[in-house]
C-alpha positions as CSV (number, residue, x, y, z in Angstrom):
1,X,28.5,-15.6,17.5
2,X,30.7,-16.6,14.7
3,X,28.4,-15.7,11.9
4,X,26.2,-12.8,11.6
5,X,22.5,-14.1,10.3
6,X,21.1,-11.0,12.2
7,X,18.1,-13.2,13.1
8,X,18.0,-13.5,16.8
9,X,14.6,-13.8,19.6
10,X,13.1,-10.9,18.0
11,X,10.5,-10.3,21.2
12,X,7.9,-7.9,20.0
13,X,6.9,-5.2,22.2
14,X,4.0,-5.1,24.3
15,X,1.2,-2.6,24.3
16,X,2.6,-1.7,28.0
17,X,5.8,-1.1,27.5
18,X,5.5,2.2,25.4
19,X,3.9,4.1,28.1
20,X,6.0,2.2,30.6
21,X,9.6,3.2,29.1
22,X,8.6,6.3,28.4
23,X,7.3,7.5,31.9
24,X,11.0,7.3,33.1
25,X,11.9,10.4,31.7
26,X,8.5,11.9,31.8
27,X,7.1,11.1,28.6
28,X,4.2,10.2,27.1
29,X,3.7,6.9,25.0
30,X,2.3,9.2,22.3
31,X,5.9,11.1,21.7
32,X,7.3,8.0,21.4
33,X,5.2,5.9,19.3
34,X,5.2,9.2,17.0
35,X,9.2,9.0,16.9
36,X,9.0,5.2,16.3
37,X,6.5,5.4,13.1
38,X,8.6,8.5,11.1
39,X,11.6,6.2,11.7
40,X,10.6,2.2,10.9
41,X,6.3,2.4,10.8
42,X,6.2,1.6,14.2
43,X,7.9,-2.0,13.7
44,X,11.5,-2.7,15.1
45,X,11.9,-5.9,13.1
46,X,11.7,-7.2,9.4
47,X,9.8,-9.9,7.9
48,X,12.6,-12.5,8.3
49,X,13.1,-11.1,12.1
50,X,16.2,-9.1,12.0
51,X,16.6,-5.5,13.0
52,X,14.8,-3.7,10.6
53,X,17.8,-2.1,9.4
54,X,19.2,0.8,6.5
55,X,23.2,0.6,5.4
56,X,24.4,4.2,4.7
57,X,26.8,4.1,2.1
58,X,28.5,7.5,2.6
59,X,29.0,7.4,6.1
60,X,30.9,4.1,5.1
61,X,32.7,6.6,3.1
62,X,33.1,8.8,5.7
63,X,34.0,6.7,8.6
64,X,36.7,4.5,6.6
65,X,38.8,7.7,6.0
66,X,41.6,7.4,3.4
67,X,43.4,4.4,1.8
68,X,42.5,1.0,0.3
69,X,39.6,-0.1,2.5
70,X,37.7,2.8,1.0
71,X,38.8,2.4,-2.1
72,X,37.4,-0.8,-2.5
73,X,34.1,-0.2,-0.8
74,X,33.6,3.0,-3.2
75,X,34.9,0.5,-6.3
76,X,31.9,-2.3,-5.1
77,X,29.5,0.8,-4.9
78,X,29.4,0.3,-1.1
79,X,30.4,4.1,-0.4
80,X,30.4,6.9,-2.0
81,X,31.2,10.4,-0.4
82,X,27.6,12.6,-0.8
83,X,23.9,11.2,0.4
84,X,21.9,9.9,-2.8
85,X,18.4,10.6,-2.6
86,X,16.7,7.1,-3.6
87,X,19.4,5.3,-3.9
88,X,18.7,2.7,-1.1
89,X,17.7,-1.6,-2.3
90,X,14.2,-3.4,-0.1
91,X,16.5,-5.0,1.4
92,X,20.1,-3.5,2.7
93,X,21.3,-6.8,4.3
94,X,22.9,-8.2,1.1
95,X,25.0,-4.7,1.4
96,X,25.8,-4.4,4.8
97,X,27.5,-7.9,4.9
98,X,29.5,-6.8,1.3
99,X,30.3,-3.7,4.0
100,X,31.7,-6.1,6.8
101,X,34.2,-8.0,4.3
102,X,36.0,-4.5,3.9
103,X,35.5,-3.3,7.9
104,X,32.7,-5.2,10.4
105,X,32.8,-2.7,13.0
106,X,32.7,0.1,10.4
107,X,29.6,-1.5,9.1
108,X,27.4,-1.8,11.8
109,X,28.5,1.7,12.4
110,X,27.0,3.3,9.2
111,X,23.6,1.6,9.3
112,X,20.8,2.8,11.3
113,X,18.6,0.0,13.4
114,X,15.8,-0.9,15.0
115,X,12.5,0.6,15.8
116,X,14.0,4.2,16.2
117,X,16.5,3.9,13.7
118,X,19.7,5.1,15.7
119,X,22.9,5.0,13.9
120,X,25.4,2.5,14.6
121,X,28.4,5.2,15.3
122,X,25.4,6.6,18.4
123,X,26.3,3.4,20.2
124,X,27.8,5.0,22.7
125,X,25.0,7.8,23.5
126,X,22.3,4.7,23.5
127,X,24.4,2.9,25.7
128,X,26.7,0.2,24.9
129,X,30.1,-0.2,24.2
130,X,30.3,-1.0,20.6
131,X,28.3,-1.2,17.6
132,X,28.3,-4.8,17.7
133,X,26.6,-4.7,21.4
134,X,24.0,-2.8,20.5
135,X,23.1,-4.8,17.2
136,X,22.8,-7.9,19.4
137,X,20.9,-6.4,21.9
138,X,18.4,-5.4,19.5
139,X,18.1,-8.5,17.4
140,X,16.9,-10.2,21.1
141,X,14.1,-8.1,22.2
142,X,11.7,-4.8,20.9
143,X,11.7,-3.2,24.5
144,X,15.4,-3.3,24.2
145,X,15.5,-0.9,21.5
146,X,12.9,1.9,23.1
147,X,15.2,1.6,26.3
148,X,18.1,2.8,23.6
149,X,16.6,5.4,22.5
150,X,16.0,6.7,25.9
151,X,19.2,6.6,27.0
152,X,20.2,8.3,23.5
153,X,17.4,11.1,23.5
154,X,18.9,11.6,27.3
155,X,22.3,11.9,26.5
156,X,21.8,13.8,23.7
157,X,19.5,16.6,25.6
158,X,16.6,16.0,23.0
159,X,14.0,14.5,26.2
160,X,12.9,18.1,26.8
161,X,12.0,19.0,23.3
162,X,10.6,15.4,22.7
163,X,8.5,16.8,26.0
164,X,8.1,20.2,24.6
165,X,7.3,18.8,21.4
166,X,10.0,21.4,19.7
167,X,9.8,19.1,16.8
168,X,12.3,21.2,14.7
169,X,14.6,20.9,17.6
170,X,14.4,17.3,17.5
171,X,14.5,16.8,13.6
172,X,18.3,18.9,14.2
173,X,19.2,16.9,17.5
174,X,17.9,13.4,16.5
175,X,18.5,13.6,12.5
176,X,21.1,15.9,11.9
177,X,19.1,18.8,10.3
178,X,19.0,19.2,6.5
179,X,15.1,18.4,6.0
180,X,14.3,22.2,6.3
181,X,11.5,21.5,8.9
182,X,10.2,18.2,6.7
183,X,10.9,15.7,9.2
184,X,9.5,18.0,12.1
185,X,6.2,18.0,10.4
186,X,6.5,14.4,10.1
187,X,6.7,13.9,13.7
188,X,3.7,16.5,14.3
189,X,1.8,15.0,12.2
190,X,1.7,11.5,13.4
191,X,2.1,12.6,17.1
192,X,-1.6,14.4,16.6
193,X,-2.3,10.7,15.0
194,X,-1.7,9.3,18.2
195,X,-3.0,12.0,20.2
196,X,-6.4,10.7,19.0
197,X,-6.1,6.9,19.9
198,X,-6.5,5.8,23.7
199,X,-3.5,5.6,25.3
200,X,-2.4,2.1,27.1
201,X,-2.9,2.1,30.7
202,X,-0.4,1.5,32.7
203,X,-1.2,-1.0,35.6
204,X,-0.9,0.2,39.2
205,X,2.6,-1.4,40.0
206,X,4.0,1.4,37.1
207,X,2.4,3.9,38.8
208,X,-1.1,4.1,36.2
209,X,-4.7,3.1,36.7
210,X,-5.1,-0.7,36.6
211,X,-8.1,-1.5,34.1
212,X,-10.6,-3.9,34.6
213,X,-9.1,-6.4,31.9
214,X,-5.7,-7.1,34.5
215,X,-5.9,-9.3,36.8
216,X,-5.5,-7.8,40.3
217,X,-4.0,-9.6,43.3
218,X,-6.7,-10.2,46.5
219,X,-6.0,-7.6,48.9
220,X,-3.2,-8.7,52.2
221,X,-5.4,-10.1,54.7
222,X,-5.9,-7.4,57.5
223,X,-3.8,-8.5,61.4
224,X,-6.2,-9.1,63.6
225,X,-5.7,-7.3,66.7
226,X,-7.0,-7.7,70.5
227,X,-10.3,-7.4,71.8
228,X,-10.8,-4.6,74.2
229,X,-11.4,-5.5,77.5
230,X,-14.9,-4.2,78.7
231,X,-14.3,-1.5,80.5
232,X,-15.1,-1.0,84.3
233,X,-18.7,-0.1,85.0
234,X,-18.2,3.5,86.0
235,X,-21.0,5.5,88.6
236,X,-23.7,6.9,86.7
237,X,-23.8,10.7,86.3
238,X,-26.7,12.5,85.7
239,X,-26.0,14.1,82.6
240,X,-25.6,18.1,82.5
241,X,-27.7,20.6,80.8
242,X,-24.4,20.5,78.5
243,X,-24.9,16.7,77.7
244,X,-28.4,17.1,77.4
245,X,-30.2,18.4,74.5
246,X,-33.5,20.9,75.9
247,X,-36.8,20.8,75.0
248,X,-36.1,24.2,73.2
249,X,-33.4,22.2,70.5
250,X,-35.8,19.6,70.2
251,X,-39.3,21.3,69.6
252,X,-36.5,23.2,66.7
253,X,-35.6,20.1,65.4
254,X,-38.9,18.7,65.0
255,X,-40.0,21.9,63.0
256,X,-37.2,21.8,60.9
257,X,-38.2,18.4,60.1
258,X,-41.9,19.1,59.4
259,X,-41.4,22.2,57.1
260,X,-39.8,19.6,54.4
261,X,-41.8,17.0,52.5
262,X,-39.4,14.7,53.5
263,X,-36.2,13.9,55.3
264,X,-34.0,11.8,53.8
265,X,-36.3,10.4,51.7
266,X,-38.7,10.1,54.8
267,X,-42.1,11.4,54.8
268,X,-42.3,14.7,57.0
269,X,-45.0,13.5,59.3
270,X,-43.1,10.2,60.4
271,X,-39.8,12.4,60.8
272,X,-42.1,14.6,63.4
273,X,-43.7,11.5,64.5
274,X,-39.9,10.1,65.6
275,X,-38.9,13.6,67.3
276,X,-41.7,14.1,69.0
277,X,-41.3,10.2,70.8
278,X,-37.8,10.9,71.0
279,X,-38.8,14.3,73.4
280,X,-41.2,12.4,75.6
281,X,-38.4,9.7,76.2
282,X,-36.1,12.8,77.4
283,X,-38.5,14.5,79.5
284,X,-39.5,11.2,80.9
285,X,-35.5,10.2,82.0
286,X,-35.6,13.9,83.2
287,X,-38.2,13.2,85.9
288,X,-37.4,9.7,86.4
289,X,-33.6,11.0,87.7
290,X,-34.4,13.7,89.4
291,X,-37.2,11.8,91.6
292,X,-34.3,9.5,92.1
293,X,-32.3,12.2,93.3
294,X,-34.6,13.8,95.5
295,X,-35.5,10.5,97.3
């Protein structure tokens, strides 16, 4: 890329890939989406598709050190040593490229970007190699910048209070400190937003319930497996008093049945009706073996 125009795919997120993201460090979409709307209003890109984006003139200031380079930022108003409350245009593109006339590396270093806002000089903690990486990255694709901030709320040991939802410790960790709790309530505030809207679910492959709306694959069709062999007629054995229920269990059964209404949604006198047949059946194998027997 010769020329920086900024405007690259610009893939928006989808609703997925909040809840998705942030389950690999335990997290909830809500934490996240909370983080994402204090920073840019829950949008990672501009109008015009670029990375929404805010040039910070006096860590330019900062970051250039001594000599002429700052010198003629602070001389085009492009730095200047303390924060200025306010002082920041609709539109900080037109500034940032002044910026990278001076020092292009610098620049992209003293803006914040994307849909969490992290600071060019935090390249490293989000997890690429220079500035102008991670600007690229983020000008391709949404989910690119939640991954970032992963990796940077990771390395910066902020994923437990993000759990935790220590907001004051994650105002200090994630923007420096200096709001005297402001940003904190911020993030409570629109994390209890979030806590209120349905949260996306995940489909079963990301380890979440898959809703009715996804379209599920048909099932893997079951091996078929062998028939059994019939087995080998074996001798027939009288069964033992063991096997075989007495008269006693049955006449109980059979009055257990009748003192209901019903059984099982049967009325009481066909239950008794069933048990009583199912005694004289009994009584009649009973005699019908053991005549055989004593023949």
């Amino acid at each position: 890329m010769t020329a920086w125009t900024f405007v690259g795919a610009a893939k928006r997120l989808e609703a997925v890939d909040f809840p998705r993201i942030a389950k690999t460090i335990g997290c909830g979409e809500d934490e996240l989406r909370a983080l994402a709307e204090v920073e840019a209003a829950g949008s990672g890109f501009d109008s015009k598709g670029r990375p929404k984006m805010l040039f910070e003139p006096h860590i330019f200031y900062r970051l250039l050190g001594k000599g002429a380079a700052r010198d003629k930022a602070v001389e085009q108003g492009l730095a200047y040593a303390k924060w200025r409350s306010g002082d920041y245009p609709s539109d900080s593109y037109p500034r940032l490229q002044k910026a990278m006339k001076i020092n292009a590396t610098i620049a992209l270093m003293s803006a914040s970007w994307g849909l969490f806002q992290i600071m060019g000089f935090n390249h490293g903690a989000a997890g690429y190699a220079s500035p102008e990486e991670m600007v690229r990255d983020f000008m391709a694709d949404e989910d690119n910048h939640v991954e970032a901030v992963i990796r940077f709320l990771v390395n910066k040991k902020l994923d437990d209070d993000l759990r935790a939802h220590r907001w004051r410790a994650v105002e200090n960790g994630y923007n420096g400190g200096g709001f005297n709790g402001l940003y904190a309530r911020k993030l409570e505030k629109a994390y209890a937003k979030w806590q209120k809207i349905k949260d996306t679910p995940l489909p079963v492959e990301n380890g979440g319930s898959n809703p009715s709306n996804l379209t599920q694959e048909a099932p893997s069709p079951v091996e078929a497996t062998e028939t059994p062999s019939k087995p080998k007629s074996q001798p027939a054995v009288p069964p033992s008093n063991a096997d075989m229920p007495s008269a006693g269990q049955v006449a109980t059964t059979t009055a257990v049945l009748a003192a209901g209404s019903t059984f099982m949604g049967v009325p009481w006198w066909v239950a008794a009706t069933v048990a009583g047949a199912i005694f004289l059946v009994i009584v009649a194998v009973i005699i019908a073996k053991k005549r055989k027997s004593d023949a």
